[in-house]
N, C-alpha and C positions, 0 to 999 in steps of 0.2 A: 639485760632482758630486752632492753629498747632495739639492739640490735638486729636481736635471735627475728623479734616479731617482725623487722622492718625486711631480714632477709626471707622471711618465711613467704612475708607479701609476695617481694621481689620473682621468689621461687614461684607462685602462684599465678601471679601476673604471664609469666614466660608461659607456664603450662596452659595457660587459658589460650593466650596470645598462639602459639603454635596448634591447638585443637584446633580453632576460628580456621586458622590458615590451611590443616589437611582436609577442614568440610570444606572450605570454597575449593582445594586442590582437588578432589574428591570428586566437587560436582559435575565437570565438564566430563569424566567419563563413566558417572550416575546417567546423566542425560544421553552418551551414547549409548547408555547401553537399552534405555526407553524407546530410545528410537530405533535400533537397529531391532527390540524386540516390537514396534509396530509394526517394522515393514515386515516380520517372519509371518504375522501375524493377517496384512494383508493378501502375503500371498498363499496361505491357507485359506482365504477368503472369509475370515472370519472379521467383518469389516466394524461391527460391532465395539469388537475388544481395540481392532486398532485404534480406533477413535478416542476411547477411553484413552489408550495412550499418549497421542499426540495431543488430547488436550492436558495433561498432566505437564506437558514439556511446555505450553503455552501460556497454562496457569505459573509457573514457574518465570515466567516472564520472559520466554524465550520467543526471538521474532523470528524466522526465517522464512523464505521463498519453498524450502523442500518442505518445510512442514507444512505449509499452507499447500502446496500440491499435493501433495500427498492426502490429506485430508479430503482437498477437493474429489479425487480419486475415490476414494472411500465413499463418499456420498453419491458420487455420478452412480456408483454401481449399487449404492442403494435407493436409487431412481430417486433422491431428495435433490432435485434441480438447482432450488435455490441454495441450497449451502454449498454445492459444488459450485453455484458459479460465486457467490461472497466468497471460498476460500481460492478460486483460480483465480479470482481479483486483484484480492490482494496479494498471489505471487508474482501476476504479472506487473503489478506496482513495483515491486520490489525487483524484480529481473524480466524487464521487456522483451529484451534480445532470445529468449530462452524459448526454441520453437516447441520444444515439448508442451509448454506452460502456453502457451498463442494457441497450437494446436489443439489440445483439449477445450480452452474456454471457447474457442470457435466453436466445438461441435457442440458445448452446451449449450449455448448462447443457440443453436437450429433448434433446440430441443422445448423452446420456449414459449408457450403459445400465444395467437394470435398478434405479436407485436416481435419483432429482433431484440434479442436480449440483451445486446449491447447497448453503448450509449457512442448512437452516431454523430459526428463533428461538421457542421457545415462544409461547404469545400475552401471556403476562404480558412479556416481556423485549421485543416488539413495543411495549405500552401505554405502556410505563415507558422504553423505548432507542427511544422513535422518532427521535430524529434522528442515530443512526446510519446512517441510507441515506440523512439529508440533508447534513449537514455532515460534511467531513475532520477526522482529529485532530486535523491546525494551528488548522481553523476552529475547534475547539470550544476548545480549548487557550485560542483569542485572546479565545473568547467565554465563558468560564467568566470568565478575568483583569478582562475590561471590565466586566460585572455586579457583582463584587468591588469591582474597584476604586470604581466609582462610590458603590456603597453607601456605603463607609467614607467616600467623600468628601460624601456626604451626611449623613450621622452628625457628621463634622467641622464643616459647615458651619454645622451646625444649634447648636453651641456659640455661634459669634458674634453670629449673625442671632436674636435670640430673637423678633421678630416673628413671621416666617415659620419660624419652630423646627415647627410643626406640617409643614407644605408637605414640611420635608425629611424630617423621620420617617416619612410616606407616601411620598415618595421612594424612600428608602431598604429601606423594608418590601417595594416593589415590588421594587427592583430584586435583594432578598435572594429574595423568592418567585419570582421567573425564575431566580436564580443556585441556586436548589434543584430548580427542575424540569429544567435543565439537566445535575445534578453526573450524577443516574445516569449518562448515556450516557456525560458526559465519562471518568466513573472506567472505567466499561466499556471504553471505548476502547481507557484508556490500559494496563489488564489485557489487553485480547486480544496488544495489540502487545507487551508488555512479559512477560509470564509466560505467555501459552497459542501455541500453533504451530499454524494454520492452513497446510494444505499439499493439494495436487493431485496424485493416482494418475496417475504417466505410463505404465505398463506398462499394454498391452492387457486383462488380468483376472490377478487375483490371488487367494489364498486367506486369507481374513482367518481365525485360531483360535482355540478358546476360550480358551487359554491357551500360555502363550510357549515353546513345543516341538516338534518336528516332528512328534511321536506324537499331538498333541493333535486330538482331532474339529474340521473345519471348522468351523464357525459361519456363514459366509455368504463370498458371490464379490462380489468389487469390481471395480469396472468404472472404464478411462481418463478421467480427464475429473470423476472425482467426488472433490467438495473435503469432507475430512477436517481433524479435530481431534485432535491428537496431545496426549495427556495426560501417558504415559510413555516411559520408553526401560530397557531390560534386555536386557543380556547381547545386543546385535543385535536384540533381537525390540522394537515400537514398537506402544505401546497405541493405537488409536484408536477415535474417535467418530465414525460415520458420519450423514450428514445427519436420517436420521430416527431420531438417538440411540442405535442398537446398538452397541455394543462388541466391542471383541475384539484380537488380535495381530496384526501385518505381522511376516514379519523381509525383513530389509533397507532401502534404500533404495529402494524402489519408488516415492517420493511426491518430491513438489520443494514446499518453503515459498512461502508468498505471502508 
């Protein structure tokens, strides 16, 4: 009897185990086929239902570059500014080099009132973080490690080999002086994503003030669509940085993070 039950489990156990594994096999072309039925859907123009789609694929916990384009698209053309430029944001986080994805949040970004909807970089942080609009996080992440590592393996190598001990010290010199021209951006990076809050004004206009009170003098009007740097948070009121460096208070949630 003890057996029959313990084989019965066994048998059970398998069948569970194997169900588990055709839904997760299942899912990646579940999610194709959401997606390919968004894009049918966009280009019926029915931007609406697309959306519903691609957030079903994002509730899903799925990240991608296309689906955040794709979305952005969707919104441009239903004249909602600011979610087209929070989703072309975040694809262009996700894939820089992608001139389709550059191209579009450009034109949003004209489409922005009174203020450039991007967020402009001094010229110093241009010279020094250029390859911030070339390479992603990941990329730089994998390409910080690879200069690193190599260096030290050239340092290493250069113990054994004392012929060629010159060969690897130049080597490794090189590969430390790219792994230096490199660190700016990488550290930049890994600060904007990790300690600063990048975010997009999705309200029509707003009153940004000099200070975090309702009594306090305006300071300037913000407009849908313009991506903001949030520095602080008090008492509901949210300090930010506008594209061409002004300061001053939001209160509430008027903004959505990139």
């Amino acid at each position: 009897m003890f057996r029959q039950l313990r084989s019965l489990l066994i048998i059970f156990l398998l069948i569970f185990a194997l169900n588990a594994w055709a839904e997760e096999a299942a899912s990646p072309q579940e999610y194709n086929t959401i997606f390919f039925r968004a894009n049918n859907l966009y280009r019926e123009e029915q931007y609406d239902a697309a959306i519903q789609e691609y957030e079903k694929l994002i509730s899903a916990g799925l990240r991608s570059a296309n689906i955040f384009y794709n979305l952005g698209n969707c919104y441009l053309r239903m004249g909602s500014r600011g979610k087209a430029i929070l989703y072309y944001e975040r694809a262009f986080r996700m894939r820089p080099r992608d001139a389709d994805i550059r191209l579009n949040l450009d034109f949003a970004r004209t489409l922005v009132e009174g203020s450039a909807g991007g967020y402009n970089r001094r010229w110093y942080n241009r010279m020094f973080l250029f390859l911030r609009g070339f390479l992603s996080s990941g990329e730089m992440t994998l390409l910080v490690s690879i200069l690193y590592f190599m260096a030290m393996i050239s340092l290493i190598l250069s113990i054994p080999f004392k012929v060629q001990r010159r060969l690897f010290y130049y080597l490794a010199a090189a590969f430390l002086v790219l792994f230096i021209v490199v660190l700016p951006s990488f550290i930049s990076s890994v600060y904007e994503s990790e300690f600063q809050k990048r975010a997009v004004i999705m309200v029509k206009e707003t009153d940004v003030r000099f200070e975090p009170n309702d009594d306090a003098t305006v300071h300037f009007k913000i407009h849908e669509g313009a991506v903001i740097q949030v520095t602080r948070t008090q008492n509901g009121w949210h300090q930010i940085r506008r594209s061409d460096g002004r300061m001053g208070w939001l209160k509430g949630e008027v903004f959505t993070a990139i």
